[in-house]
C-alpha positions as CSV (number, residue, x, y, z in Angstrom):
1,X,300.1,-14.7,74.7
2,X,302.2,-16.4,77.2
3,X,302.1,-20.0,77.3
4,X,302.6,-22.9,79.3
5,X,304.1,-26.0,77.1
6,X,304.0,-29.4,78.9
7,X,306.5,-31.8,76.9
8,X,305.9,-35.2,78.4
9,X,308.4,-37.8,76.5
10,X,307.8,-41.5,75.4
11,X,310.1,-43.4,77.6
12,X,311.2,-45.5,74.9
13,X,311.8,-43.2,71.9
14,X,313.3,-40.6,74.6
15,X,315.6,-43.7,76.3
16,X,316.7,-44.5,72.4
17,X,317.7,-40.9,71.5
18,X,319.5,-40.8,74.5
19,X,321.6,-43.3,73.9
20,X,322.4,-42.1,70.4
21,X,323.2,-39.1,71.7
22,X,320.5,-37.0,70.2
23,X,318.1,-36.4,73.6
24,X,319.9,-33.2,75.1
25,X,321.0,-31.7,71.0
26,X,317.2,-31.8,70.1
27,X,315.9,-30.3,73.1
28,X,319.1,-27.6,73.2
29,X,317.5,-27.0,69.0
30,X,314.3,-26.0,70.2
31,X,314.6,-24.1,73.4
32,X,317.7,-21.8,70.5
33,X,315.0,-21.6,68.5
34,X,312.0,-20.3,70.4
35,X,313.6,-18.4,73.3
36,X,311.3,-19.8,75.7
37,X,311.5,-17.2,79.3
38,X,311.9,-20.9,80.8
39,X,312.4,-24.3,80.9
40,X,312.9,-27.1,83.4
41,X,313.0,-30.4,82.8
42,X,311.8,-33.3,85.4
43,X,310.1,-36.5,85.4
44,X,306.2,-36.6,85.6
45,X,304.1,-39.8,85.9
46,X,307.5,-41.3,85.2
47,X,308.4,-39.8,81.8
48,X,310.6,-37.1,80.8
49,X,308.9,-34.0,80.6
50,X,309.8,-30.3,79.8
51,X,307.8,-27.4,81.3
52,X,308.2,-24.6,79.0
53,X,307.2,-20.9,79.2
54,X,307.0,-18.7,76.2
55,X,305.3,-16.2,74.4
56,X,303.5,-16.9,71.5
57,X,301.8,-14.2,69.0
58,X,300.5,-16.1,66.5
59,X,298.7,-19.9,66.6
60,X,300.6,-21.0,64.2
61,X,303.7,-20.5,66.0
62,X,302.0,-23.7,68.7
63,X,302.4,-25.8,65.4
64,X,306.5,-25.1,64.7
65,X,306.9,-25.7,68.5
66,X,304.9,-28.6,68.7
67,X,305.9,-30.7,65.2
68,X,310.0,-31.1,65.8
69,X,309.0,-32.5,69.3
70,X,306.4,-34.8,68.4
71,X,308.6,-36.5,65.5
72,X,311.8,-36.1,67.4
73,X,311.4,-37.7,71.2
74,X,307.5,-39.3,70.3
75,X,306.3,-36.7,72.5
76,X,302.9,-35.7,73.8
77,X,302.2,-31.7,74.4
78,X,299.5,-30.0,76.1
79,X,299.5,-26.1,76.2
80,X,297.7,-23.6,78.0
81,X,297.6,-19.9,78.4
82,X,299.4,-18.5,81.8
83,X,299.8,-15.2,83.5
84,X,302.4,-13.9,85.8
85,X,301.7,-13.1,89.5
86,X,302.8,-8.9,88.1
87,X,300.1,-9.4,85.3
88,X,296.8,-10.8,87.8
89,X,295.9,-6.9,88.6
90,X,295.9,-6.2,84.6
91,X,292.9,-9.0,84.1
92,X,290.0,-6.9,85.5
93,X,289.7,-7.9,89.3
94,X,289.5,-10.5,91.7
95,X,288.4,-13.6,92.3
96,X,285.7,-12.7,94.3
97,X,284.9,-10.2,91.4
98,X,285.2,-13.3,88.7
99,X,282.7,-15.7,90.9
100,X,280.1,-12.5,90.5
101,X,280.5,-12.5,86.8
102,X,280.1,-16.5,87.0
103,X,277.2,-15.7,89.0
104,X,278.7,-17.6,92.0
């Protein structure tokens, strides 16, 4: 299942790594770990954050990506399941269809 992996970075703990150095080698760890497709990095509501796409097959893999981030940059994650533009035909019909279904 494809994923999308927001990394939203404490501003303090994410400030200090950067000064030790240690900001850009962790996040370069995990993105050579997992082989995310993607992965830009911006600022959100004023932190760091990562927006990362990859594909996960098992849950368990959300806990490996998850763990290293949260101890190493204090970081909060939220993920959610995504779809391509390509894949939208595959899921079984509009939207129109899907309001139907919801009884809209």
């Amino acid at each position: 299942m494809r994923m999308l992996i927001t990394v939203r970075m404490d501003t303090e703990t994410a400030g200090r790594a950067e000064r030790q150095g240690r900001l850009v080698s962790v996040i370069r760890e995990q993105l050579e770990k997992f082989k995310p497709e993607m992965a830009y990095f911006t600022t959100d509501y004023g932190d760091r954050t990562g927006f990362i796409v990859m594909d996960v097959k098992e849950a368990n893999e959300l806990i490996a990506v998850a763990a290293p981030v949260f101890a190493g940059l204090g970081a909060k994650i939220s993920m959610r399941p995504v779809t391509t533009a390509e894949d939208l035909p595959e899921g079984g019909g509009t939207s129109e269809d899907a309001g139907k279904r919801r009884g809209a």
